[in-house]
N, C-alpha and C positions, 0 to 999 in steps of 0.2 A: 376383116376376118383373117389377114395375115398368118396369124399366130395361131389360127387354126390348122391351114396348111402344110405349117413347121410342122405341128403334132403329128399332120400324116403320115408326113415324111419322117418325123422321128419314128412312126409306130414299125417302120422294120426293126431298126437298130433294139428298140422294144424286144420284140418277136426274138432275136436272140440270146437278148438274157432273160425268157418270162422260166427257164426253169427256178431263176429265184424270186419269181411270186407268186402269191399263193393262188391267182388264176394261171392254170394252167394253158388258157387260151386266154387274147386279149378283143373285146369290143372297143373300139376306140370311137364310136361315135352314132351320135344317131339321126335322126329326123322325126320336127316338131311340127304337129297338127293344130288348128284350135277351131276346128268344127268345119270349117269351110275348104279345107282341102283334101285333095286325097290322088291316090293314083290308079291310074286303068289301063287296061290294053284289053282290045276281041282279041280272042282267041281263033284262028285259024287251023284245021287239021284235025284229024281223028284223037282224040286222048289216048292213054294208053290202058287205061282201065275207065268203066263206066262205073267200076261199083267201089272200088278205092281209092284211099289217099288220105295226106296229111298236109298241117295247115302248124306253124310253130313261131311263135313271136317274143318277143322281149319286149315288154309296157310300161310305163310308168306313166299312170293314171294323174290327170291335173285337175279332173271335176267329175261329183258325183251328179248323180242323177240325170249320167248324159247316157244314149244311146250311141255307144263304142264300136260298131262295127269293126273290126280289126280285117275280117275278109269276107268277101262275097262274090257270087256270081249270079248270072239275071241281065236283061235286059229292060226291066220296068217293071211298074206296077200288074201283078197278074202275071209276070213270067215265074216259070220253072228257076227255081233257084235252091244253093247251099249258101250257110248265113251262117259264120261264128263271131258271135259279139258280147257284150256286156252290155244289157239292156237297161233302161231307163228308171228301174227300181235295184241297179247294183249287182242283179243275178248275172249270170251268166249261161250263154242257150248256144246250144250247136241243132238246127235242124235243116231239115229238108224241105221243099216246097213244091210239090207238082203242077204249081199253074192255078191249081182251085183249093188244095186243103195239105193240112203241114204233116207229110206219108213219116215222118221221121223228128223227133221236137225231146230232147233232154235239157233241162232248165236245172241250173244249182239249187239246194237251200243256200247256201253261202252269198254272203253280200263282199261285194270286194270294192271298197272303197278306202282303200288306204292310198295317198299322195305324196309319199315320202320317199317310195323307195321303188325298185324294177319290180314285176311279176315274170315268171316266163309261162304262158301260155300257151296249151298245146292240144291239138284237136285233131283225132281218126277219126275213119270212114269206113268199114269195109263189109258190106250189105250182103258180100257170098258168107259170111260165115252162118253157122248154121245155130246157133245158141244167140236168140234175136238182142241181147244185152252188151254184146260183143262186136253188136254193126257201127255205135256209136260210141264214143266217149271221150273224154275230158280231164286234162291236167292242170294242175297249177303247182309250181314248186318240183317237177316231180312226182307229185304224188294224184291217185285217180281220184276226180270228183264225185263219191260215189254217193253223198247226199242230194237225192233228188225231187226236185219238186212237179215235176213232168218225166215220166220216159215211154213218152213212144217211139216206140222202135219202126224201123220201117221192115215192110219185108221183104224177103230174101231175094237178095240181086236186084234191088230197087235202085233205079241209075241214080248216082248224086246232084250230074248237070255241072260239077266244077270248073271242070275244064272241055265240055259240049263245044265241038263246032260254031261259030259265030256268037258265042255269046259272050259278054264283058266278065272280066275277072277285074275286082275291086280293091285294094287295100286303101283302111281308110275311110270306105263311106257304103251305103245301101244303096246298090244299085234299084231297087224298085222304084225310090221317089229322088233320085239323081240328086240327093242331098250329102256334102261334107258332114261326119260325125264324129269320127275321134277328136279326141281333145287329149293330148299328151303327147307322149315321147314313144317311136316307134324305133327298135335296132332288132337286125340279124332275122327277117322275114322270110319262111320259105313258105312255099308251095310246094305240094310233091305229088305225082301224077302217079300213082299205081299202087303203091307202098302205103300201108299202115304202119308204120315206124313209133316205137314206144319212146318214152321219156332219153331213157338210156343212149339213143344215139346222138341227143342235143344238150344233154346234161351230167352232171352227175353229183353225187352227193360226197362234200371233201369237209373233211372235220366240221360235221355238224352244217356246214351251209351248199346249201342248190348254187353249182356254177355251172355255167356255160362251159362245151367244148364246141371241136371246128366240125362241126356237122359235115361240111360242104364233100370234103371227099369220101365219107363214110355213104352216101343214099345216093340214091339212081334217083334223077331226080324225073322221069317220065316226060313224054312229047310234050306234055302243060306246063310242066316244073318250073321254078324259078328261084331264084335268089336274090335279094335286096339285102345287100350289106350297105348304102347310103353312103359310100366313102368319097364321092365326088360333088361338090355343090352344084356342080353344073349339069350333073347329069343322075337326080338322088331318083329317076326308074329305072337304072342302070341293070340288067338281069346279071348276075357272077353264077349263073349253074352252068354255063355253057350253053344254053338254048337257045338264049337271042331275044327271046321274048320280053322284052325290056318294055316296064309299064312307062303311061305319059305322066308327068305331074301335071294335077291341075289346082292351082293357085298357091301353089310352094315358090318360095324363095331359094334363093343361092345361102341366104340368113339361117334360111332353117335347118342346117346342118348343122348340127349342136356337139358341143362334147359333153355333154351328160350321158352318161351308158354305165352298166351294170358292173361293171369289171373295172379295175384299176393293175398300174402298174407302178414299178420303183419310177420311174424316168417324166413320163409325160404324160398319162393317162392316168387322170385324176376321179374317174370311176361318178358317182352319183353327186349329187350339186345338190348342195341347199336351194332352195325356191320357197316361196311364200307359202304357207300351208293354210289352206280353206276349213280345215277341221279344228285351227287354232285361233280363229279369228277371237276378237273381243268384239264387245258389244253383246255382255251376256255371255260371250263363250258362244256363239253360235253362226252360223255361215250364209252371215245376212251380207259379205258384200260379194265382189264379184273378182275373178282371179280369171284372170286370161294371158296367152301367149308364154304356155306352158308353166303359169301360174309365176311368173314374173312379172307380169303387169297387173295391179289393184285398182279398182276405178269403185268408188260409193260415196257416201255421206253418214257422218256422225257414228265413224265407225274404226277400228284399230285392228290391225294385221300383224302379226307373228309368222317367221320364219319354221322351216322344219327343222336345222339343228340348234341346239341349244349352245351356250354360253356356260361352263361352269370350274369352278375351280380344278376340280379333279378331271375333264379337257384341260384346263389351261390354252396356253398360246397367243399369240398374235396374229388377228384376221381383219382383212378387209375386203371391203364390196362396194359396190357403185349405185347410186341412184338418181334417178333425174325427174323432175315433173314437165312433161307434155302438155297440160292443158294453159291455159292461158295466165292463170294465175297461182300463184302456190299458197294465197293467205288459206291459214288456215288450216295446215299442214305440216308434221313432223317427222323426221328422219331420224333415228338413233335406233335404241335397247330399250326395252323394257322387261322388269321381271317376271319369276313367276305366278306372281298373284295377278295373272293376265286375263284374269275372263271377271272382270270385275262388269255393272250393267252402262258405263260409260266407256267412250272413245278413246282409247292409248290408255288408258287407269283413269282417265279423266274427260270431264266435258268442257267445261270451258277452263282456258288458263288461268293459275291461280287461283281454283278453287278444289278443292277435294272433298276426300281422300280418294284413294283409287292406286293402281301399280306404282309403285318406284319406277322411273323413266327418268333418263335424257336425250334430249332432241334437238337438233338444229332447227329452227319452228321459223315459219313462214306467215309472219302476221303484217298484216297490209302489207305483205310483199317485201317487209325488212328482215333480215337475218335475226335473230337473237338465239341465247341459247336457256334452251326451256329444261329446269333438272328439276325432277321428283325425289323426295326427301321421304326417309320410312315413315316418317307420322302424317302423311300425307301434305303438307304445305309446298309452296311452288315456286322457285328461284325465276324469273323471266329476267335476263339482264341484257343490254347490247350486246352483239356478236358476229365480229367482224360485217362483210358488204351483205346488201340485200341478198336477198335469195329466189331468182326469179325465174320463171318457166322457162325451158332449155335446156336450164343449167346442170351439170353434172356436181353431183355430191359424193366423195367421199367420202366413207366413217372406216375410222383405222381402231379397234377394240385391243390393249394389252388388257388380256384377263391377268396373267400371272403378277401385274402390278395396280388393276385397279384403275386403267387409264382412258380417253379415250378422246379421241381427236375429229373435228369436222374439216373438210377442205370447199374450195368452191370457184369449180373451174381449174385449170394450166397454172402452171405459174410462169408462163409465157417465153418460158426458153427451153426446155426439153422433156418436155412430155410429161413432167413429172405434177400431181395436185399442189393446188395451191392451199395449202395449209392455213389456216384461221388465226390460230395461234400455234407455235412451237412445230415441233418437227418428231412424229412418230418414233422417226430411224433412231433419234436421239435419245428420246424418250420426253422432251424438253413440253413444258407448257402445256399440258391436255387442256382438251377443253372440263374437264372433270377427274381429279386424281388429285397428287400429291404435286405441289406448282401449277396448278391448273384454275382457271376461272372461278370455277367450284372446285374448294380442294378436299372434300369429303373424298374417299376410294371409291369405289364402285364395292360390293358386295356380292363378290362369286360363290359364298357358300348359297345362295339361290342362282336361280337358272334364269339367263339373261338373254332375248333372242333380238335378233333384228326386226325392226319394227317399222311400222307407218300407223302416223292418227293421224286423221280426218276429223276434224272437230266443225266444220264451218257450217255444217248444214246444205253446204251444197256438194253433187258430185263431182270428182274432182279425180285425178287419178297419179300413181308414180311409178315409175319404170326402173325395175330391177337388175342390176348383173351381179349376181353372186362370183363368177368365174367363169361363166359361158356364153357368154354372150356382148360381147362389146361394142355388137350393132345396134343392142334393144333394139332387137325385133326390126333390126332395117331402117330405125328411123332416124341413128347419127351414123356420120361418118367420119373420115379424119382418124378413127382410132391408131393408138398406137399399137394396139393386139399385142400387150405385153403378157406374158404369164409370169408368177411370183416365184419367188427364188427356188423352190424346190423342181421347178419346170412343169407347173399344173396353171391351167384356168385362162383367160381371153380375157384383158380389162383393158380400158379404155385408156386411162393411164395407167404410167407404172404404180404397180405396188409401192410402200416405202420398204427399205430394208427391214428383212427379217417377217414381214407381216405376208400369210400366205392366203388363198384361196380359201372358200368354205366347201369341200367335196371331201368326199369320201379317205380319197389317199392321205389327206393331211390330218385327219383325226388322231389321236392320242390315239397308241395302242393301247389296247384294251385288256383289263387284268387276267382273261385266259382267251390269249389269241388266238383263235384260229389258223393265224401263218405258221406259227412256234407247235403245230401237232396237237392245237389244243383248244378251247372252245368251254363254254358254260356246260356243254350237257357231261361235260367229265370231273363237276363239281357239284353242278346241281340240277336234279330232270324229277319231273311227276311219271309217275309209273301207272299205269293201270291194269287190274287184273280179276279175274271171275274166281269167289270161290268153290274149294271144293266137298269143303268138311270135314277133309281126312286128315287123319293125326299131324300130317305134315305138306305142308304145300311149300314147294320153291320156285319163290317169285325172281326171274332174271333176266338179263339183260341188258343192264345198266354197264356205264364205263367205268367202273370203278364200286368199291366197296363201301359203302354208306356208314357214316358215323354217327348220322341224325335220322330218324325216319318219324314220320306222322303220318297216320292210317286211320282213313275214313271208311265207312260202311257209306254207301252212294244210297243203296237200295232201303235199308230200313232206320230206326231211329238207335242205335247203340251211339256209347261217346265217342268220342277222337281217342286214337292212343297214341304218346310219344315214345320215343326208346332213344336210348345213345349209346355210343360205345364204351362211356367214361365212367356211366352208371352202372351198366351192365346189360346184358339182354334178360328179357323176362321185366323186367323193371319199368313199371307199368304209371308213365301220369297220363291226365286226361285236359284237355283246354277249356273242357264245358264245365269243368265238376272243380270245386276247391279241394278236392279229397288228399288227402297225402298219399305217397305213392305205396304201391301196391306190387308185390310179386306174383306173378300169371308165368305156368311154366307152357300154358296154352295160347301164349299170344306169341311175340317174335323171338323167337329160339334159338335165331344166329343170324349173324353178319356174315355173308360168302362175297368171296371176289368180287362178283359182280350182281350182287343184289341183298337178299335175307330167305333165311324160311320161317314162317308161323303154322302155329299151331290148329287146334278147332275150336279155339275162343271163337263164338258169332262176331264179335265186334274185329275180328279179325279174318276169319273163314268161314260163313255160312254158305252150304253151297248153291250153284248157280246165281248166287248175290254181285253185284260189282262192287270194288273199291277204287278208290283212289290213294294215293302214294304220294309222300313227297320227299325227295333222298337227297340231304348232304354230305359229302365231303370233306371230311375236315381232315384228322390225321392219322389214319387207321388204329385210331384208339390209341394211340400214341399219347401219355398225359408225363407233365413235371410238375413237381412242386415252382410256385410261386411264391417268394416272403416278401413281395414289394406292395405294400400299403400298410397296414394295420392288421387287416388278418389273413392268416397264410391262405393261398388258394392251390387248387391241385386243375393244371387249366390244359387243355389239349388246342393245338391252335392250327389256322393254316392265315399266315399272314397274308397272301395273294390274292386270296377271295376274301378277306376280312371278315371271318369264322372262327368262333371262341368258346367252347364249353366249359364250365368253371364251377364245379364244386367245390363245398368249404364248409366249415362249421362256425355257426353263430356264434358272437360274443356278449350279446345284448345290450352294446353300448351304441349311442345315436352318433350317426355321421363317423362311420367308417370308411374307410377306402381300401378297396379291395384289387389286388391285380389281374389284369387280361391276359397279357403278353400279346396282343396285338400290332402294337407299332404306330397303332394310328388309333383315330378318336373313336370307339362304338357310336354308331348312328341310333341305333336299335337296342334296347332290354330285354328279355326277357327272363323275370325271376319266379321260380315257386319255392315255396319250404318242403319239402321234401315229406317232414315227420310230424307235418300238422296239416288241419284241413281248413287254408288260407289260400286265400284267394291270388291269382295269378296277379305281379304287378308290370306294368310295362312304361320304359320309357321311351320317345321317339324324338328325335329330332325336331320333327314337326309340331311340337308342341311346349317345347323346351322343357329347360332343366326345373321349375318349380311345378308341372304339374306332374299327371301320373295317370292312366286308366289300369282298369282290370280286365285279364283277357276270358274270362272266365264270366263275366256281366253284361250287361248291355249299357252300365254306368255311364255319362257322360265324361269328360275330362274335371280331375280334381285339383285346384290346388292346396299345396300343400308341403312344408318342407321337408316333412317326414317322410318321404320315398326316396330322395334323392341329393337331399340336404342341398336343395337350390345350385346346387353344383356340378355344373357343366360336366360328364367324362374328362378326363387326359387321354393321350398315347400310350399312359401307363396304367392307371387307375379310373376306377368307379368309388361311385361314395354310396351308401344303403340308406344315409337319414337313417330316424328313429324306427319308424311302423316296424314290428314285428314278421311281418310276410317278406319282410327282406335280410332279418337278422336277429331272429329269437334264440337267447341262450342256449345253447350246447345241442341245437340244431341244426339236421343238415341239410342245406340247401345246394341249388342248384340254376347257374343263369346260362344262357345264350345271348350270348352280346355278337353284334356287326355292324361292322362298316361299310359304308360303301363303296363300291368299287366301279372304276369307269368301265361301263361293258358289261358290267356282271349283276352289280347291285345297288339298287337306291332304294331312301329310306325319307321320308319329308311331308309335306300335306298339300292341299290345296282347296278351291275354293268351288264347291259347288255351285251350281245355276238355276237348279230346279227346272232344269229342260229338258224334254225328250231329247233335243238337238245340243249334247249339253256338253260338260269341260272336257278340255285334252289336258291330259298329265305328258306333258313331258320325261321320259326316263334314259334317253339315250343308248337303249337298246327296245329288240323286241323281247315284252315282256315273255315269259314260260310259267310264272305263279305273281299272282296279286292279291291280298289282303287288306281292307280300307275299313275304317271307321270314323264314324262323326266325334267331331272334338267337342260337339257344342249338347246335343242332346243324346237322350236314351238311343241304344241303335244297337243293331248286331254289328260281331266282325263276322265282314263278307270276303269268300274267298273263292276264288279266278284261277284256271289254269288253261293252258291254251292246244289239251288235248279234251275234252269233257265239254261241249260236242267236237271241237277241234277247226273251228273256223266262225266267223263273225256272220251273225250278231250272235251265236248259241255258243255262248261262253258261259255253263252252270253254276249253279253257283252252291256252294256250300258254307257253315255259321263257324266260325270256330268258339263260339259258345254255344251252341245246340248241339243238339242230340240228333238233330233233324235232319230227314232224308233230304240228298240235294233236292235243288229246283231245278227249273232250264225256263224260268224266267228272263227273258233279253234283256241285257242289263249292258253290257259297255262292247267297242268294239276292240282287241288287241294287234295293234298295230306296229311298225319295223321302227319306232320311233319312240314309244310309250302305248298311252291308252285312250280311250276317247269315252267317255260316258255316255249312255243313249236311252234313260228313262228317268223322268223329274223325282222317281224319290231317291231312297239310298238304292247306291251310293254317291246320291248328284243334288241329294238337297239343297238349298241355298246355304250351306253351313260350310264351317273346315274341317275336313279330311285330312287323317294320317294314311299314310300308305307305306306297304312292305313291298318290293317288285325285284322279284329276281330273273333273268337274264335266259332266252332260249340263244340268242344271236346276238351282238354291240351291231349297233347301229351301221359302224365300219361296214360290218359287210353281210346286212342283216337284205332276206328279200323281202316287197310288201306281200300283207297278211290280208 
């Protein structure tokens, strides 16, 4: 752990230049749990209040369904105790305990099972106040847990027992039944003995995202108080309040002082780490194997594991990580990438070698204990050829991934003179030999226009396990030594060997910046945010608030059955389509009436203002109605653009001629279509990425996918131009129409399909940030478009849903969970049936510096 240490001591020299990053305050590190450890100390002395106090963590969760204790106090089962945890079904409970019955018990509806990213955590106390709703409560992000599914309150000046005379204060585990429970990453822990301290003194909210500040000299921290910053291995109960009350570790390492933590810096603090994610498993897509030691280590049978970041062209870069297998034998066992079609019902894309179909993969494959190298091919067939020395339990495995060429390299073990891997074939730094690219074994590229993640199969039938470093950890978990505790050129991550040149860690700091950065003053919710608001009936309602003047808006009635309306700036306001109805559009001087700075007003159209009704909102950005003529295709467009967020509105008039190409002015390829004719009542056509260039749905139908080359004239977008094919709904004579085309952007927006499972416990969509609006439909059968947004109830699993072909009032049927990473489906019909999904996802937070949801 060398190279840990460095980071410590580089994290002053940090601390001096963090006013140029975009944390304001830096965590540099944390301490890793997995069930069986935790830390204590009794308490000694009077508290300073019986009836107050505050309890405040930073978490990243590595397994659902566990009972998370983060803090407690008690001496046994049947003692008096306070208990703030994440319980065993995902909730999360702050109560109280008198020895016999629970005088005090607030439990979330919210399920919190995301594993990809920090939460920050925060729980009051304070039983003198006199309005009984106020004795207790609950943060996450910042904001109060005000959805409840228990709130007994206790009453008034009911002692909490936190910090009582002789009794054990806990982090880590239940004191009642003296069992280890967390399972994850714990940084920046306080206790605070008298003080009810709200969000604001441990956080605050900076362009759109929850960051940490330094709490520490802002609170009193009371005779109980404490502080656990974990910055020393050797001593991670260290108290930093000044009190002394320093907890004992019991069954932690010197190992478990991690640098995975919520915050990132320029220099050394590489902020959140990829790790294995359990919600991504294959095998069905669902989280049948087992992920431990802060979900770096995989241990099952006949089963395949995905990492938490994704692989994609628009990332780009060069990244490596380390793997090793522990158990006695590796047959049977793969190392590499596999894509997105990862939740197929066999192991890695596949069960046995050389037979399919199943994911596109390649892997360094461990059969009777010999190296080969195992590559999956898009029609699903299966390359096994020799490849380089066996591959045997111990051993360290590197995989060196150039996305931006297509590359990709195995190592295996030293190369027995300076720390550096021993290469298989070719040489990274150089680019020379992949074991898959262009000069490489297999010289097929890799294909980054799909999302490629770090993987493990398991095909053998028997349990078997591999041990992961992403960039933190170079001791796995304590069980090699000898490391060189190298970090990768940018000065991020703890690997065992060195990195080759140019190839960096998977965390956080090293991520492509993202199309509206947060560091740069800027962030998704100042391009694009879901608004919600009640109406009121009267001639004029002004809905506001947003960061910016909206050039796109679509407005649902939540409460009754009216249609969707759209507006834009390019059209005009008043100018009225609908997504449910083929109708041509319509002018309503009672529906949106204007665009303001920072929002719209509407009229007392019902399908816009009924009052005490709710709606829902969804506003773009594009160029404050800013339009130019376009002559680049075949027929002229008049197109308003914002090339950043990859946003294009484009009207034009029909010429009735088949396979025209039309201009964007985008810069980059449209992922996304969306066309109506304006001055007929034709049906909405849409094209998506995810379905390519010869089919087409209607948004407006519950149609399955058609092919057809009349939509699209089988013709991929350009940078410049779209093509309309023959059909009418895209280019009827002296017609005017009207599309929305977008790209996607790293951070802000993706557009693509994927592959339902028909499980409650069902696919994760990858999207590379946290979603803020989701749209999905089946490519294969009749089905609505279903759509997602991540204020409507505003936390998992009550994510409602509305049709963008109905008329129909939403549901709050539990349908997916949205999470800092993408999405996770979580009911076997739509939109998780065993079929392909297109999906529309646009962006609250990039991944970069998103918290979990």
């Amino acid at each position: 752990m060398g190279v840990f240490q460095n980071h410590l001591m580089a994290a002053a020299v940090a601390k001096a230049a963090e006013s140029t990053d975009f944390y304001t305050y830096q965590i540099d590190q944390s301490c890793r749990l997995n069930g069986a450890e935790y830390l204590e100390r009794t308490y000694s002395g009077s508290p300073t209040s019986t009836t107050t106090g505050t309890l405040s963590v930073w978490f990243k969760k590595s397994a659902n369904g566990n009972a998370d204790s983060m803090f407690t106090s008690g001496n046994g089962s049947g003692d008096k105790e306070l208990n703030f945890r994440i319980l065993e079904n995902n909730t999360m409970r702050l109560n109280i305990y008198d020895g016999s019955s629970q005088v005090g018990s607030i439990v979330s509806t919210a399920l919190f099972r995301d594993t990809s990213a920090w939460y920050h955590f925060l729980a009051l106390w304070d039983t003198s106040q006199a309005t009984a709703s106020n004795r207790l409560k609950m943060y996450v992000n910042g904001t109060q847990v005000t959805n409840l599914s228990d709130s007994t309150y206790p009453s008034q000046d009911q002692e909490s027992y936190m910090f009582a005379d002789g009794r054990k204060v806990a982090v880590g585990y239940q004191t009642w039944n003296s069992s280890g429970n967390v399972k994850g990453y714990l940084a920046e822990a306080y206790g605070i003995d008298g003080i009810a301290y709200t969000p604001s003194t441990f956080g605050e909210t900076k362009n759109g995202v929850w960051i940490p500040k330094d709490a520490s000299s802002a609170v009193t921290f009371g005779n109980g108080g404490f502080y656990l910053k974990f910055e020393s291995s050797g001593d991670l109960g260290n108290d930093s309040s000044g009190n002394n009350n320093d907890l004992t570790p019991a069954g932690l390492a010197a190992t478990d002082l991690m640098l995975d933590s919520p915050t990132f810096d320029g220099t050394s603090n590489g902020g959140n780490f990829c790790v294995l994610n359990p919600l991504g498993q294959q095998g069905g897509g669902t989280e049948s194997g087992t992920c431990t030691e802060g979900n770096l280590l995989t241990a099952a049978a006949d089963y395949g594991q995905i990492a938490t970041f994704g692989l994609t062209a628009a990332q780009g870069g060069k990244w490596y990580w380390e793997a090793y297998c522990p158990t006695s034998s590796p047959s049977g066992l793969e190392l590499g990438i596999s894509n997105d079609m990862c939740n197929s019902s066999t192991a890695f894309g596949y069960n046995d070698p050389g037979s399919g179909p199943g994911a596109d993969h390649i892997g360094y494959y461990g059969r009777d204990n010999d190296g080969t190298l195992h590559s999956g091919i898009t029609d699903g067939t299966h390359a096994v050829a020799p490849y380089g020395p066996d591959y045997n339990s111990g051993e360290i495995v590197g995989i060196a991934v150039d996305v931006d060429n297509g590359k990709i390299w195995f190592s295996n073990g030293e190369d027995g003179t300076s720390g550096n891997p021993d290469w298989i074939t070719g040489d990274p730094a150089d680019g020379s030999s992949p074991a898959r690219g262009s000069g490489g074994s297999v010289t097929t590229a890799l294909d980054f226009t799909k999302t490629w993640y770090p993987s493990f199969g398991n095909w053998s039938g028997a349990s078997r396990a591999m041990h992961f470093n992403f960039g933190q950890d170079s001791s796995f978990s304590g069980t090699k030594t000898g490391s060189e505790g190298a970090a990768d050129g940018n000065g991020y991550g703890d690997f065992y060997y060195n990195p080759p040149s140019g190839f960096v860690a998977l965390c956080a700091a090293n991520l492509t910046t993202p199309a509206a950065d947060p560091a740069e003053d800027e962030g998704p919710y100042k391009y694009f945010v879901p608004k919600l608001y009640t109406g009121d009936g009267a001639s004029t309602l002004t809905i506001s608030g947003l960061e910016f003047q909206p050039d796109f808006t679509w407005i649902k009635n939540r409460d009754a059955a009216d249609s969707h309306c759209i507006f834009d700036s390019t059209r005009g306001v008043t100018k009225l389509l609908s997504s449910d109805v083929a109708s041509a559009e319509t002018t309503d001087a009672d529906t949106l009436k204007s665009f303001t700075s920072d929002g719209y007003t509407v009229g007392a159209d019902v399908k816009v203002n009924t009052s005490t009704e709710k709606y829902a909102s969804f506003n773009w950005k594009v160029n404050g109605g800013t339009t130019a003529a376009n002559t680049v295709g075949d027929i002229d467009t008049v197109t308003q653009i914002n090339t950043t967020t990859g946003c294009s509105i484009v009207t034009y008039t029909g010429n009735g001629i088949a396979d025209q190409t039309l201009g964007h002015g985008l810069g980059s390829v449209p992922e996304c279509i969306l066309v109506k004719n304006r001055s007929e009542g034709d049906s909405w056509a849409v094209y998506n990425v995810g379905m390519g260039n010869a089919a087409h749905m209607l948004l407006d139908t519950t149609d399955a996918a058609t092919t057809s080359s009349a939509y699209w004239g089988s013709t991929t977008p350009t940078t410049t131009v779209w093509t309309t094919g023959s059909d009418g709904k895209l280019n009827s004579s002296s017609e005017n129409h009207v599309a929305f085309l977008f790209a996607g952007k790293e951070g802000f927006s993706r557009f693509g399909s994927y592959e339902g499972n028909g499980n409650a416990d069902g696919t994760f969509v990858y999207c590379g940030f946290r979603p803020a609006w989701i749209m999905t439909k089946s490519v294969d059968s009749s089905s609505d478009w279903q759509i997602f947004d991540d204020l409507r109830e505003g936390y998992n699993v009550d994510n409602d849903e509305l049709w963008a072909n109905l008329t129909t009032a939403e549901a709050t049927t539990d349908m997916i969970d949205i999470l800092s990473n993408g999405f996770k489906c979580r009911i076997a019909t739509d939109p998780n049936v065993a079929e392909t999904y297109i999906f529309l996802a646009w962006a609250h937070n990039p991944l970069k510096y998103a918290t979990a949801r």
